[in-house]
PyMOL Python script that loads the backbone (N, CA, C, O; Angstrom):
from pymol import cmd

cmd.read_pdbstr("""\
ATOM      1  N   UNK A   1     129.399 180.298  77.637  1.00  0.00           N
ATOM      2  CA  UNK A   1     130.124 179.231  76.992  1.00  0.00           C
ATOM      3  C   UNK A   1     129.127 178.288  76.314  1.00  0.00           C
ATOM      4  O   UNK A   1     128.087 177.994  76.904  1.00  0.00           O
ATOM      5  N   UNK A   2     129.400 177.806  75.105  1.00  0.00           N
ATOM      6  CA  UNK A   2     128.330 177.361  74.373  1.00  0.00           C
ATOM      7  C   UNK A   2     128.525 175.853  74.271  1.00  0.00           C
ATOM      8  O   UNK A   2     129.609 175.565  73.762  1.00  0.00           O
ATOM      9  N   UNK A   3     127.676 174.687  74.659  1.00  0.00           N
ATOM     10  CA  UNK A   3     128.088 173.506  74.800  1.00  0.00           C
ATOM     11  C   UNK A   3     127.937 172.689  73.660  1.00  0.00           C
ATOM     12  O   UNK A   3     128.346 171.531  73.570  1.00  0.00           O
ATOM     13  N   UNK A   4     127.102 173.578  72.454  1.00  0.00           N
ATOM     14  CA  UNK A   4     127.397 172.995  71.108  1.00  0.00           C
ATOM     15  C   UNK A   4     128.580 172.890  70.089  1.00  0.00           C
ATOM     16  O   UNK A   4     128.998 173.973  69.681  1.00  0.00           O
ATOM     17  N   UNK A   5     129.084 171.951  69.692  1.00  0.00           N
ATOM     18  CA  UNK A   5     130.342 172.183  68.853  1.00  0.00           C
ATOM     19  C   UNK A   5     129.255 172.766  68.016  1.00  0.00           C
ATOM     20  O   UNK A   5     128.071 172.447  67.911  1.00  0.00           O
ATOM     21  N   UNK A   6     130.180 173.994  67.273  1.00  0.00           N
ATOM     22  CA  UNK A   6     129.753 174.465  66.419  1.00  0.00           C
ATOM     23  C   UNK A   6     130.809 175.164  65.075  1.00  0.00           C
ATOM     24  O   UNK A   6     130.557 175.903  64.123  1.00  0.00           O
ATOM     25  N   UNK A   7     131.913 174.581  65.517  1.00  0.00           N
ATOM     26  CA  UNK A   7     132.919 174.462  64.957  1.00  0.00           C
ATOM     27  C   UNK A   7     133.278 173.580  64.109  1.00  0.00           C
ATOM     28  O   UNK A   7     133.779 172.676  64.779  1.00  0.00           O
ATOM     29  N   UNK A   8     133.330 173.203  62.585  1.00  0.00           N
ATOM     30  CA  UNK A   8     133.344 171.822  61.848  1.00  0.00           C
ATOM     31  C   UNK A   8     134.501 171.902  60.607  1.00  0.00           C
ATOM     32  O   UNK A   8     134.600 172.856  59.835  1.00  0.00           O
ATOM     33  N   UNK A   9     135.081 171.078  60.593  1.00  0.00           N
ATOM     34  CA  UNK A   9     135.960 170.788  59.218  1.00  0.00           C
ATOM     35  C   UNK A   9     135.059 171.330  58.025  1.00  0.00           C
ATOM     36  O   UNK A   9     133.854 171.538  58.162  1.00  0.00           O
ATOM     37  N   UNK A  10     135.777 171.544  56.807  1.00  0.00           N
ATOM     38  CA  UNK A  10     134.681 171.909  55.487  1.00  0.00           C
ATOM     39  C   UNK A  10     134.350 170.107  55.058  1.00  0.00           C
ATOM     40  O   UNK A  10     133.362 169.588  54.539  1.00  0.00           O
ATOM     41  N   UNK A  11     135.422 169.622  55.458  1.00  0.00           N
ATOM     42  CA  UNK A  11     134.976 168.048  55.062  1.00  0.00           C
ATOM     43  C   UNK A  11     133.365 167.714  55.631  1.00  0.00           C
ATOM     44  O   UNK A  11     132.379 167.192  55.114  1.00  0.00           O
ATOM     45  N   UNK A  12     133.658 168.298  56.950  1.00  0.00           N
ATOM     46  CA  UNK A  12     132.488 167.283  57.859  1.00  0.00           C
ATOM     47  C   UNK A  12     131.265 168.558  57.719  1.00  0.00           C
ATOM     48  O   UNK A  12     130.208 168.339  58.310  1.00  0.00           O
ATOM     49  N   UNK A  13     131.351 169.392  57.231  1.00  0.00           N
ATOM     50  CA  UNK A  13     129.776 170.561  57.084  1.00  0.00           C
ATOM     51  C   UNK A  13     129.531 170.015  55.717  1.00  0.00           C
ATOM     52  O   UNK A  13     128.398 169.535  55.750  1.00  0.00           O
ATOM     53  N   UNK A  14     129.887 169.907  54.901  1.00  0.00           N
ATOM     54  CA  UNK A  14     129.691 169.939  53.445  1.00  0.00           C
ATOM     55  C   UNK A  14     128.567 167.641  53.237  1.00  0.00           C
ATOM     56  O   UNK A  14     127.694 167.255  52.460  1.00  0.00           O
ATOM     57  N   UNK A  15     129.258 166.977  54.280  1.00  0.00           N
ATOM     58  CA  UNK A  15     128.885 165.832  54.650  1.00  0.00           C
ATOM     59  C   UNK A  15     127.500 166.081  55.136  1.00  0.00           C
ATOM     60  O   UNK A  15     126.457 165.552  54.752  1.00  0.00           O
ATOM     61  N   UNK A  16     127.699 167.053  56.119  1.00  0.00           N
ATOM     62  CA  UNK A  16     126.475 167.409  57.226  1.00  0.00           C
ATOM     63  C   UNK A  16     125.387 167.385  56.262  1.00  0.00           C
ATOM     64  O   UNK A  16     124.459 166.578  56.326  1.00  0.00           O
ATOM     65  N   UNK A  17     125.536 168.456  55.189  1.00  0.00           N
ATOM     66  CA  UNK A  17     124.368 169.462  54.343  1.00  0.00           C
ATOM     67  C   UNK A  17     124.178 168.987  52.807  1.00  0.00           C
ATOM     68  O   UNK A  17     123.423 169.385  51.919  1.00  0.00           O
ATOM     69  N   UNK A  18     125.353 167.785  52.858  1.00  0.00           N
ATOM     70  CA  UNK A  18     124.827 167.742  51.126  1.00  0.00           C
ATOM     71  C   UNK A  18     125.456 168.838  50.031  1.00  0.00           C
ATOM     72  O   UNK A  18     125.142 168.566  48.872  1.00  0.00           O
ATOM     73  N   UNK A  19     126.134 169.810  50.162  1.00  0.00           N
ATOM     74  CA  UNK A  19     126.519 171.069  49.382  1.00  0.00           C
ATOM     75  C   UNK A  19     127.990 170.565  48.916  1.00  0.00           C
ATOM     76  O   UNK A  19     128.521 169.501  49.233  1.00  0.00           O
ATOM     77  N   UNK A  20     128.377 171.317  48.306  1.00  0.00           N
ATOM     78  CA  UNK A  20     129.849 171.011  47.697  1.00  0.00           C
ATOM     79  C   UNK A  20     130.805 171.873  48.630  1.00  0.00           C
ATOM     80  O   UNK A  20     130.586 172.701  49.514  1.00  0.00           O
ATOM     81  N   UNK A  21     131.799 171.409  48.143  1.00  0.00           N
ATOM     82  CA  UNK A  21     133.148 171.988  48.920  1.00  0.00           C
ATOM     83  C   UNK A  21     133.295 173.618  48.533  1.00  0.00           C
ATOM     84  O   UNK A  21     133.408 174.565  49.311  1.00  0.00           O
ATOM     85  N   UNK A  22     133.250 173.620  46.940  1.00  0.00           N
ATOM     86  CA  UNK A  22     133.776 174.520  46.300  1.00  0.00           C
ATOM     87  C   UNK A  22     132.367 175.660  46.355  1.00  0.00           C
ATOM     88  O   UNK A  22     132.657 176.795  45.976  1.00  0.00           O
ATOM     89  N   UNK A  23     131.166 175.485  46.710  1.00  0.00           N
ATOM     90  CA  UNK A  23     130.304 176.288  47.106  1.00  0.00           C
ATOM     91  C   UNK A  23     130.283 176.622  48.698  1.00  0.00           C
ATOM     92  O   UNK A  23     129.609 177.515  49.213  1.00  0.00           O
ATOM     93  N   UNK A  24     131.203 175.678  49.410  1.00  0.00           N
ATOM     94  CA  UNK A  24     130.968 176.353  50.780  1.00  0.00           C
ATOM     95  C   UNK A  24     132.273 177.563  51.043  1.00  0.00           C
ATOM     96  O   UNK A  24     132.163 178.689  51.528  1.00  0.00           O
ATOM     97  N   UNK A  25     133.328 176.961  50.605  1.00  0.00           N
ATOM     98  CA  UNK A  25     134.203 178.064  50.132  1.00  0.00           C
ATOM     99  C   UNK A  25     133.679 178.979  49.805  1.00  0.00           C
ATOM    100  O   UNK A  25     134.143 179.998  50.316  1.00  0.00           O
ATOM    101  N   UNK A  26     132.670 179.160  48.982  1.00  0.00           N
ATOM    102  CA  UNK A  26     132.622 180.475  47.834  1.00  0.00           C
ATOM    103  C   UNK A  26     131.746 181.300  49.532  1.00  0.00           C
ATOM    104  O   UNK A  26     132.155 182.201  50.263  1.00  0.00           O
ATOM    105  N   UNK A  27     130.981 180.796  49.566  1.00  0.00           N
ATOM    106  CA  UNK A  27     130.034 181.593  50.948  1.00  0.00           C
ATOM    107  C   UNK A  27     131.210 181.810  51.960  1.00  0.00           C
ATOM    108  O   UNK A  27     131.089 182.859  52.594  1.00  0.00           O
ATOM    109  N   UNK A  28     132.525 180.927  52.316  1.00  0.00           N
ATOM    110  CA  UNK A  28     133.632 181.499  53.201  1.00  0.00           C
ATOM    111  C   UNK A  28     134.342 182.976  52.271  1.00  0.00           C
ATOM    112  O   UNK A  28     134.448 183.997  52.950  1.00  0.00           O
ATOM    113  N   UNK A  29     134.703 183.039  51.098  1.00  0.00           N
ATOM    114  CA  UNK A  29     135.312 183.599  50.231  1.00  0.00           C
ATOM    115  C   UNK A  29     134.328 185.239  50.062  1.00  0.00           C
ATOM    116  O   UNK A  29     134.720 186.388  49.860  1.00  0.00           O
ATOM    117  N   UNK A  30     132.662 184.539  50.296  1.00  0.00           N
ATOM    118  CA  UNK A  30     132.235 185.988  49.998  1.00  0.00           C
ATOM    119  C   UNK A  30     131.419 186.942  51.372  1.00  0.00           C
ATOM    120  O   UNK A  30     130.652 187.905  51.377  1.00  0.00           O
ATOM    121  N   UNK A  31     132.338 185.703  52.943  1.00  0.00           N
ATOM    122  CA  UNK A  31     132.071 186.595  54.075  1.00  0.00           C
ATOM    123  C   UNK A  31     130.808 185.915  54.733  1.00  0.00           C
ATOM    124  O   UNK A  31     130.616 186.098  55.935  1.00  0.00           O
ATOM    125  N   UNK A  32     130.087 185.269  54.120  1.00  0.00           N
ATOM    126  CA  UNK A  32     128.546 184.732  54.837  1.00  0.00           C
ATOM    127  C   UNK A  32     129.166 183.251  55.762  1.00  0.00           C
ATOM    128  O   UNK A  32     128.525 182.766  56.694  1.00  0.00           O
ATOM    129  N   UNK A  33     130.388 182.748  55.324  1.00  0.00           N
ATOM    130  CA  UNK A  33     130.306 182.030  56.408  1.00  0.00           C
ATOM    131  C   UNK A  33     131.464 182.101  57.313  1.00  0.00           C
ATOM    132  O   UNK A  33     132.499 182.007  56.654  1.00  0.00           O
ATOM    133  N   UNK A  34     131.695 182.239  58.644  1.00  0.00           N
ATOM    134  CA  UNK A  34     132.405 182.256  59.175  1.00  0.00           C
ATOM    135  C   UNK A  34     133.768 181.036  59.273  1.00  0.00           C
ATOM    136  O   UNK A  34     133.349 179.884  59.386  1.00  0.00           O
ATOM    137  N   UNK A  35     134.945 181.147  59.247  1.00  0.00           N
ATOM    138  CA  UNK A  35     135.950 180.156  59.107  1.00  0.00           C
ATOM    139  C   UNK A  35     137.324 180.546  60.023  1.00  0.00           C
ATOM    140  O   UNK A  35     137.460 181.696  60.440  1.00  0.00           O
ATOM    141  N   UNK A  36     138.129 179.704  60.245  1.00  0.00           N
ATOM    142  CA  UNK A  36     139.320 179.662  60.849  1.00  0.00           C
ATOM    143  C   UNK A  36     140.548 179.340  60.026  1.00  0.00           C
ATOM    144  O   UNK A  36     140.308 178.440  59.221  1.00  0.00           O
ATOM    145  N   UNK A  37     141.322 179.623  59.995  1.00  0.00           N
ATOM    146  CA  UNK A  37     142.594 179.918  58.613  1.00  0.00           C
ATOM    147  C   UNK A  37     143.793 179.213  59.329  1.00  0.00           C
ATOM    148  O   UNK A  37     144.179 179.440  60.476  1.00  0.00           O
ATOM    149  N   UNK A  38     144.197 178.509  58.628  1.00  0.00           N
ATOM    150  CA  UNK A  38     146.128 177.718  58.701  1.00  0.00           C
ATOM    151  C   UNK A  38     146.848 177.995  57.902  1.00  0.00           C
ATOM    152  O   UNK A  38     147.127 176.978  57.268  1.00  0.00           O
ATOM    153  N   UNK A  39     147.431 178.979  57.472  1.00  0.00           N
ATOM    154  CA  UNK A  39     148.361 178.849  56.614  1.00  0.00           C
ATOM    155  C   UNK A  39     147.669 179.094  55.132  1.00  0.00           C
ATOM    156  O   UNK A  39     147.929 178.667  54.007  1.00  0.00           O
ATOM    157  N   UNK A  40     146.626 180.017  55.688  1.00  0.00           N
ATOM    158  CA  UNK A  40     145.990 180.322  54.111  1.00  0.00           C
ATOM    159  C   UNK A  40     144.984 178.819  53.747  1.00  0.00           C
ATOM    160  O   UNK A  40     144.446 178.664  52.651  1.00  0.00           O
ATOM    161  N   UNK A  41     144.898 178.019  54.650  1.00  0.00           N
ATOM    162  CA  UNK A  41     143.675 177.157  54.169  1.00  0.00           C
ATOM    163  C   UNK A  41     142.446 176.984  55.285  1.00  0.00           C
ATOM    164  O   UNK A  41     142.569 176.537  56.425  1.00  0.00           O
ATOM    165  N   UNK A  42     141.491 177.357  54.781  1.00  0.00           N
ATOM    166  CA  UNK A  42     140.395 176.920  55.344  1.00  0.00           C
ATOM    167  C   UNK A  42     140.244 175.792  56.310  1.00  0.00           C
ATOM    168  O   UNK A  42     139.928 174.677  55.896  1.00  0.00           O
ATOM    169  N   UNK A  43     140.468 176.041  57.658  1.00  0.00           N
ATOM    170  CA  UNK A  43     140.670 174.370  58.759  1.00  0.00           C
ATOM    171  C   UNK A  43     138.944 173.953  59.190  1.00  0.00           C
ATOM    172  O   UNK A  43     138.313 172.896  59.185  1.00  0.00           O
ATOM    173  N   UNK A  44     138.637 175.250  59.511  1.00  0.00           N
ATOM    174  CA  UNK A  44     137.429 175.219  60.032  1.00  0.00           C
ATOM    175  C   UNK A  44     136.192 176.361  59.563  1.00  0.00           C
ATOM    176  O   UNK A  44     136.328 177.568  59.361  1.00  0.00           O
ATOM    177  N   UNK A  45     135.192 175.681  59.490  1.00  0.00           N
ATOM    178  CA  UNK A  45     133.749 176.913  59.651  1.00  0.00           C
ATOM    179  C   UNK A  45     132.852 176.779  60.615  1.00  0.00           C
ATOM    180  O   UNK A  45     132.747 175.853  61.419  1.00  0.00           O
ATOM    181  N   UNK A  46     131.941 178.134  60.462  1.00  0.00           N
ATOM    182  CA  UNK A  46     130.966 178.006  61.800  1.00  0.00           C
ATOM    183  C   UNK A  46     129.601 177.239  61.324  1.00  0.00           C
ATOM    184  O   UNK A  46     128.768 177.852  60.656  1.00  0.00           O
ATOM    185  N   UNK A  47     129.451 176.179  61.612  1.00  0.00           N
ATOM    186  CA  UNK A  47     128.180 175.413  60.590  1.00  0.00           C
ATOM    187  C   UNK A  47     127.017 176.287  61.437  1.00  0.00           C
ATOM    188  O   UNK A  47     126.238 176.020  60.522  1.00  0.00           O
ATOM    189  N   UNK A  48     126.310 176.975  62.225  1.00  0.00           N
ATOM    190  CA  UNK A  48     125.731 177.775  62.323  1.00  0.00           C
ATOM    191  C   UNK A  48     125.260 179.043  60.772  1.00  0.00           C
ATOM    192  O   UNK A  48     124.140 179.437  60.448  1.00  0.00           O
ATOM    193  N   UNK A  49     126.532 179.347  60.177  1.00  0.00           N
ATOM    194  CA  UNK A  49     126.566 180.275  59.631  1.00  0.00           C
ATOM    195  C   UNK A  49     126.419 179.239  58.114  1.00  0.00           C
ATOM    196  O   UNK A  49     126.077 179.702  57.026  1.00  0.00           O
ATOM    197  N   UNK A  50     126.715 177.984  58.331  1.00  0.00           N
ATOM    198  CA  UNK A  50     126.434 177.002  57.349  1.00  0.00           C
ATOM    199  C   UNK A  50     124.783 176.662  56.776  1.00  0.00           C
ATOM    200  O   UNK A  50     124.126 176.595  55.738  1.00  0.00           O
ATOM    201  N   UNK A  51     124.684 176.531  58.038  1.00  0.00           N
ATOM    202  CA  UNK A  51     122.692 176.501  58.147  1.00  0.00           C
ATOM    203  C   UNK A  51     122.274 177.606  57.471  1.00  0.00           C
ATOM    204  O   UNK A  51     121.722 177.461  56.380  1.00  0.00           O
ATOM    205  N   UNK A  52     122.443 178.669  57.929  1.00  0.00           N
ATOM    206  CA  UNK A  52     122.198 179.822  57.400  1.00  0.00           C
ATOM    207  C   UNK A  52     121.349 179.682  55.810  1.00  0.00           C
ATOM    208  O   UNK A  52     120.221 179.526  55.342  1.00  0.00           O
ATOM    209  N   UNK A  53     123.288 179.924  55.258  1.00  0.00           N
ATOM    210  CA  UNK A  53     123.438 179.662  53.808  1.00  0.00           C
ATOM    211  C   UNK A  53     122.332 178.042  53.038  1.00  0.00           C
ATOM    212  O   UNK A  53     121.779 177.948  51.942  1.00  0.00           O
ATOM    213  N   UNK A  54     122.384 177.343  53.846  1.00  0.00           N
ATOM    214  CA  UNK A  54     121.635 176.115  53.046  1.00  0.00           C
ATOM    215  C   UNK A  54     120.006 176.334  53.291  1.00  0.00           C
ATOM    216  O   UNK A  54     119.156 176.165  52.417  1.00  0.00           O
ATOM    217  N   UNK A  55     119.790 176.675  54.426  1.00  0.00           N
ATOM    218  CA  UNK A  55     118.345 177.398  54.415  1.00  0.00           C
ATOM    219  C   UNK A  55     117.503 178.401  53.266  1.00  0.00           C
ATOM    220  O   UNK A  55     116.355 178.405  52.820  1.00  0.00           O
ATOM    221  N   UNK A  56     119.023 179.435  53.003  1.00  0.00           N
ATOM    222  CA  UNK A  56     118.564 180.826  51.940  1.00  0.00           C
ATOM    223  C   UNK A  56     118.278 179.956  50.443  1.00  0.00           C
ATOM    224  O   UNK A  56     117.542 180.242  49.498  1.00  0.00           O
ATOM    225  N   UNK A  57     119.143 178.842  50.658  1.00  0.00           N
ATOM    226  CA  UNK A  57     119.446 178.434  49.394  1.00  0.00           C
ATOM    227  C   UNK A  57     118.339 177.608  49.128  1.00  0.00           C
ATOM    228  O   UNK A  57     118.015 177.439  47.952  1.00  0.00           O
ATOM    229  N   UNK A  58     117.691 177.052  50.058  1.00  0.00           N
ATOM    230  CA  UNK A  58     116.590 175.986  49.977  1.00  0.00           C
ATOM    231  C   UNK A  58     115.124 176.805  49.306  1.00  0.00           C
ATOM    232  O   UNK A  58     114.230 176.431  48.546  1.00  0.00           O
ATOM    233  N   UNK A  59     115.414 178.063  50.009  1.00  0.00           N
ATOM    234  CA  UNK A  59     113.664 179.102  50.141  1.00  0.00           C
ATOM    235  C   UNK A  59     113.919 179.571  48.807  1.00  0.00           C
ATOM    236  O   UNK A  59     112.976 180.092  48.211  1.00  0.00           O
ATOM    237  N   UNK A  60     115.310 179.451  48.097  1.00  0.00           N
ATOM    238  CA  UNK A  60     115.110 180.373  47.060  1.00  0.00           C
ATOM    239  C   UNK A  60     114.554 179.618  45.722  1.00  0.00           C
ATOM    240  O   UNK A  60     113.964 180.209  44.817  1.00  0.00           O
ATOM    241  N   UNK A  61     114.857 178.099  45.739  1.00  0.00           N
ATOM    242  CA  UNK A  61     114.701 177.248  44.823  1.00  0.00           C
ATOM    243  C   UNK A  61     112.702 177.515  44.873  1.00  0.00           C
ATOM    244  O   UNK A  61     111.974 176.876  44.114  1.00  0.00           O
TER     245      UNK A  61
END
""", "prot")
cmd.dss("prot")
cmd.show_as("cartoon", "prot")
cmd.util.cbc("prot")
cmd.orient("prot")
């Protein structure tokens, strides 16, 4: 059992990291980030899998 939330709104990851909404979507949309679904909307992602993506994105600049 993992005692880190690691579970976050796209509001509150996108706050976290500085990135846009519509680019964290696109990384939910193309599978790299993990998310939780309501009704066809995005409630939650795994900011683990958030880090990830802002890391690749940092080394590549």
């Amino acid at each position: 059992m993992s005692l880190v939330k690691t579970w976050f709104a796209p509001e509150e990851a996108v706050g976290m990291f500085g990135v846009s909404k519509a680019l964290l979507l696109e990384w939910v949309d193309e599978g790299l980030v993990r998310s939780e679904r309501k009704g066809g909307k995005v409630v939650r992602v795994n900011i683990d899998d958030v880090k990830l993506q802002v890391d690749a994105l940092v080394h590549r600049e």
